[in-house]
N, C-alpha and C positions, 0 to 999 in steps of 0.2 A: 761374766754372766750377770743378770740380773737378780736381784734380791727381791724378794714378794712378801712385802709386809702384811696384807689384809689376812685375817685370822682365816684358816682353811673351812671351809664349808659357806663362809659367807656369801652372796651370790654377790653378779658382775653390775655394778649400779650405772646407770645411763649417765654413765656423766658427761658434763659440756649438752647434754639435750641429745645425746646419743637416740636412735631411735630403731626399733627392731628393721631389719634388712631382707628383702624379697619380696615373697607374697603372702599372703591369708592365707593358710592353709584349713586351719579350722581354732573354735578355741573348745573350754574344756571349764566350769567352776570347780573350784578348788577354794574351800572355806570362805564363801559365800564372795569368792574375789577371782572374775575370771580371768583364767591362762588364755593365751594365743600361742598355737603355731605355727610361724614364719618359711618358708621355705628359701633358699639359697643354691644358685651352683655357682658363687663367685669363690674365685680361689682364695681369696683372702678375708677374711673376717676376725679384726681385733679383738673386739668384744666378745665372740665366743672366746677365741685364745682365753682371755685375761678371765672368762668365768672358768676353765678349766684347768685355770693356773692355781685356784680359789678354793675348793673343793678337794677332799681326797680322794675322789672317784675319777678325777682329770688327769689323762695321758696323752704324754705327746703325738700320740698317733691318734688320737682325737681331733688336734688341731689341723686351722690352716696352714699354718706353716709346712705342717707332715702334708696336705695336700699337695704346695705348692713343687715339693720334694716329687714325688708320685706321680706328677701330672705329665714330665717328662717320656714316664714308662704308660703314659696313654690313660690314666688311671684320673677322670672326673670327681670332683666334687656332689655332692646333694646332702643339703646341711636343713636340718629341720632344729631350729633354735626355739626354745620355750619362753615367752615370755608371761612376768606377771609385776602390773603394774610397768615402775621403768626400772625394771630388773629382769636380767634370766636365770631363771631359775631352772632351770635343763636342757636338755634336747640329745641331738647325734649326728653324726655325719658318716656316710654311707660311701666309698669310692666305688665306682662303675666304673669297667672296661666293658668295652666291645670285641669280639671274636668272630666275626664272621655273624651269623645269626643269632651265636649267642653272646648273652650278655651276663656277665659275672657281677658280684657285688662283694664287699668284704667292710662290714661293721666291724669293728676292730677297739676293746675298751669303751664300750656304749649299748645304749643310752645312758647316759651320765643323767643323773634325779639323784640329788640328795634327799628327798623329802621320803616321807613315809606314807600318804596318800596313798591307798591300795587300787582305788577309782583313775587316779591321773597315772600310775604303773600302767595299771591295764591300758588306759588311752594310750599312752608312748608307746606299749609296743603293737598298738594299733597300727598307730601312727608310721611305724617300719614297716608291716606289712601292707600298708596303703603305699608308702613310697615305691616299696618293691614292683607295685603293680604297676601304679603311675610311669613309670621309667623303665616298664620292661625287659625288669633284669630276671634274669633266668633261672638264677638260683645265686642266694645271699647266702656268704657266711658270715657270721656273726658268734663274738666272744664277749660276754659282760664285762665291766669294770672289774680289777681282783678284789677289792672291795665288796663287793654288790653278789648278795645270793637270792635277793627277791626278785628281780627282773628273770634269774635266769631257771627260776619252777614258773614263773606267768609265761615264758615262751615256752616252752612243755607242754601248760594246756591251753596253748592255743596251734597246737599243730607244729610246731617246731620237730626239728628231728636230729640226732646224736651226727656229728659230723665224725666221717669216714672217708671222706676226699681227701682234705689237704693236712697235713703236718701242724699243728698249732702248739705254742710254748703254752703248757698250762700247769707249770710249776716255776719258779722262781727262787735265787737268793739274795735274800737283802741282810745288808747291815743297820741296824736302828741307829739313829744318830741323835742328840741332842737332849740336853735333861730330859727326866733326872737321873739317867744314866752317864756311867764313866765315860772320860775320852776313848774312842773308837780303841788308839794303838797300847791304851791299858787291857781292853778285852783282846786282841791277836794272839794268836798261836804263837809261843816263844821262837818258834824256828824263823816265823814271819817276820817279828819283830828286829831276830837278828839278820835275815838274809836283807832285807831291808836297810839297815846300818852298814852291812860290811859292804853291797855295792856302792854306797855312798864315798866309803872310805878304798874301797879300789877306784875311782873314778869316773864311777857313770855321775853323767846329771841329766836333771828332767827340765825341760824348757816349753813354756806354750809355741803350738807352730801358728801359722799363717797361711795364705795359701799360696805363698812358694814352698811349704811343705808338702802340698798333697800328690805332686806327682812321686814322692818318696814315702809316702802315708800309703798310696795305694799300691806301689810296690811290695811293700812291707806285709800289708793286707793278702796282694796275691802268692807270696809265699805259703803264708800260712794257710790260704786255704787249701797247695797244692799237697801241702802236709796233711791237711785231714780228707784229700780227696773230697772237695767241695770245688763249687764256684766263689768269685769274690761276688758280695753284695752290700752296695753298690756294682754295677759291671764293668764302670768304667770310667778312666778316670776324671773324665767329663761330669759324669755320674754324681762323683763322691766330691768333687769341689762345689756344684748343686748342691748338698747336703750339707755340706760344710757351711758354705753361702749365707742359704737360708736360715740358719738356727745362728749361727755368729751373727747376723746382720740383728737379730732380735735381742741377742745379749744370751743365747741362750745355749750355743754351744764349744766347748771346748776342746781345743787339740794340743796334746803333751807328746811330746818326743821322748826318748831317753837317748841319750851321745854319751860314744866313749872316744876321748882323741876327737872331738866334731865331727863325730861319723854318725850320722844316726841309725840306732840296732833295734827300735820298735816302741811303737805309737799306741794311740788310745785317744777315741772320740768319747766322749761323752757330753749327755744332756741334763741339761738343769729346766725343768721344768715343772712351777710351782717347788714342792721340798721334796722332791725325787728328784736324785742324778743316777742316770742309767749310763751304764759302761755299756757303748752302744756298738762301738767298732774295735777292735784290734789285731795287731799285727806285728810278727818280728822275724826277723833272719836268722835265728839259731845261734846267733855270732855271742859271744861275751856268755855265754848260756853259767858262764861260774860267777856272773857278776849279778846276773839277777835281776834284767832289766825288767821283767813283767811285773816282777811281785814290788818292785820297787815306781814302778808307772801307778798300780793299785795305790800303793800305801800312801802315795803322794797326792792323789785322786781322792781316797776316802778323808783326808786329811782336810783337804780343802773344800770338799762338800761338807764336811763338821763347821768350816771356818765360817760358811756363806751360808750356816742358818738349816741345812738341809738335814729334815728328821732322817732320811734314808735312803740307803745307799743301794743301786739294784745292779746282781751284774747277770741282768738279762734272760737268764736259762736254766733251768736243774732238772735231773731227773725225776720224773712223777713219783716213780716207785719208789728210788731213795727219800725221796721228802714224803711219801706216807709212811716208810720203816721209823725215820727219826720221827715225825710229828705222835710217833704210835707210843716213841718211848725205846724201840727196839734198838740192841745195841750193831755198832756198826760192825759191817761186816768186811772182809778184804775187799770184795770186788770195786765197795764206794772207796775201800784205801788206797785201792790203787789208781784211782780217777780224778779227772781236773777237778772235779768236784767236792772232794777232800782237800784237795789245797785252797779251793775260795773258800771253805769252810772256816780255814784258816785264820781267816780277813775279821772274825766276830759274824760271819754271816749263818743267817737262818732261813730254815725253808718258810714258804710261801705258798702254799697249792692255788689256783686261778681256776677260774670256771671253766667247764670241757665246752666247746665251741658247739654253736651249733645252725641249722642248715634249714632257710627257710624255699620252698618251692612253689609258687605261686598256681603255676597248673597242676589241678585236683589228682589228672591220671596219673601225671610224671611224680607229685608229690606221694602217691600211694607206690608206684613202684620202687621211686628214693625209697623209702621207710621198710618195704621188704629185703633191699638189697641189702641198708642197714644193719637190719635185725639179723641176716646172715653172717653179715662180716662180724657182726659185734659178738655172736656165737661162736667162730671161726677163731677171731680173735681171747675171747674168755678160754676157748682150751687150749690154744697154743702158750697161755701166760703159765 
């Protein structure tokens, strides 16, 4: 993976005469120096990437690269990039599907705006609900950066509404990495530390794969999820070498095996993008389960995201409600002791709460009746908690 020296927040500078990409969209002053925004539906765009490699508000599902992933599963691009001066200084990117008449949308970690400008906030998320209408999509979801709390009370008053459709991750754990804190494997859970040693010394080892690994990456994959009574996602393994693909080809994604005897017993994708590596994918067969191959794929992973500079290490998902008990201070209770989530706990990781998603509806009627049906489930939901 690649290493991303410019200091995080700094913006994407036009170099070599780089120059913003698509069309006028509108611009905007901003201390006395005006912004423009650019519109794009090209599936690739460097310079975004590299501005939200820059930034700690920039997620891989921001990028082109996550579009180009996506694009497979019918899912377009519409990228509204900020520029000011020969630098961008924010923007978003929006994926649309088509359904029949309707048209979906999913903002996903955006708008990305490091700046504090309360004037160019409000245009940005202008700016979304102008694309919204432009491209007649039918109703947007949308989740801020986990970063970012001011973008997500400016779409509140301007009509936004609490998402109640779709499932969204809006807790997380990460492990902090890099001064002036200790080595990651001095903060672990002693059990971590030793289960981690002993499959070492019983014979597992961890190896990066390739992609003669992924028809046994996705194998691995499809077990586990028959285990938790899920789908695999990716679907297939066409799919997942796609994913694979595109984030290796950029320097940015990694695949580790664990083998005992060269048998491989379970895998682990992750992405390095900017100083977040997200434990993106995994998967094992049950097999060697006294050797330890997950927590040892982890420890090997968090290790090597400390090595390549990365402040922090994400594995992807927690539960909301456990990570408001611990952020409260309250102590843990068995239900979180008996959950996967006590054991990544394990790793030095801490919660994370992320912004609750939410649900823009462009027609006024359908928008007013969304926001009633909302406000029922959300009542529905408060007494059932």
């Amino acid at each position: 993976m690649s290493e991303i020296d410019p200091a995080p927040g700094a913006p994407a500078e036009a170099a070599g005469g780089l120059k913003p990409a698509g069309t006028l969209l509108d611009t905007k002053t901003s201390g006395q120096r005006p912004v423009s925004a650019w519109v794009s539906e090209s599936l690739s765009d460097d310079s975004w990437d590299a501005f939200l490699q820059n930034t700690p508000l920039g997620h891989f599902q921001q990028s082109s690269v996550w579009a180009s992933v996506k694009a497979d599963e019918g899912w377009a691009p519409v990228r509204v990039v900020l520029w000011q001066s020969d630098a961008i200084v924010g923007g978003f990117q929006i994926l649309v599907r088509s359904r029949g008449w309707f048209r979906e949308g999913f903002l996903n970690k955006g708008p990305v705006y490091p700046g504090d400008d309360p004037e160019i906030m409000q245009w940005v998320v202008g700016l979304v609900q102008r694309s919204a209408r432009t491209h007649r999509i039918t109703l947007l979801l949308i989740q801020v950066p986990d970063l970012d709390r001011t973008l997500a009370s400016i779409q509140h008053s301007r009509g936004f509404a609490p998402n109640v459709l779709a499932q969204i991750v809006t807790a997380t754990l990460c492990v902090p990495l890099g001064p002036p804190l200790p080595p990651a494997e001095s903060r672990m859970r002693r059990s971590i530390q030793l289960d981690a040693r002993q499959s070492a010394k019983r014979g597992l080892t961890v190896r990066e794969g390739n992609a003669e690994d992924i028809p046994c990456f996705f194998r691995l994959m499809g077990i586990t999820c028959r285990r938790q009574n899920s789908q695999p996602n990716p679907a297939s393994e066409q799919a997942t070498l796609k994913l694979w693909q595109s984030f290796h080809q950029k320097g940015l994604g990694r695949l580790t095996i664990a083998e005992f005897d060269g048998k491989a017993t379970a895998g682990l994708f992750a992405v390095q993008f900017g100083r977040r590596v997200t434990a993106w994918k995994k998967g094992w067969d049950e097999e060697n389960r006294d050797k330890h191959p997950n927590t040892l794929l982890s420890f090997e992973s968090i290790k090597w995201a400390e090595a390549h500079q990365a402040t922090l290490y994400d594995f992807g998902a927690f539960d909301r409600t456990f990570a408001r008990q611990l952020l409260a201070g309250e102590p843990v209770d068995q239900r979180l002791r008996s959950s996967r989530y006590f054991y990544l706990m394990g790793f030095a990781a801490e919660p994370q709460l992320q912004a609750l998603a939410q649900v823009w509806i462009g027609n006024p009627l359908a928008r007013a009746a969304y926001r009633a049906y909302a406000a029922v489930r959300g009542a529905a939901n408060k007494s059932e908690a």
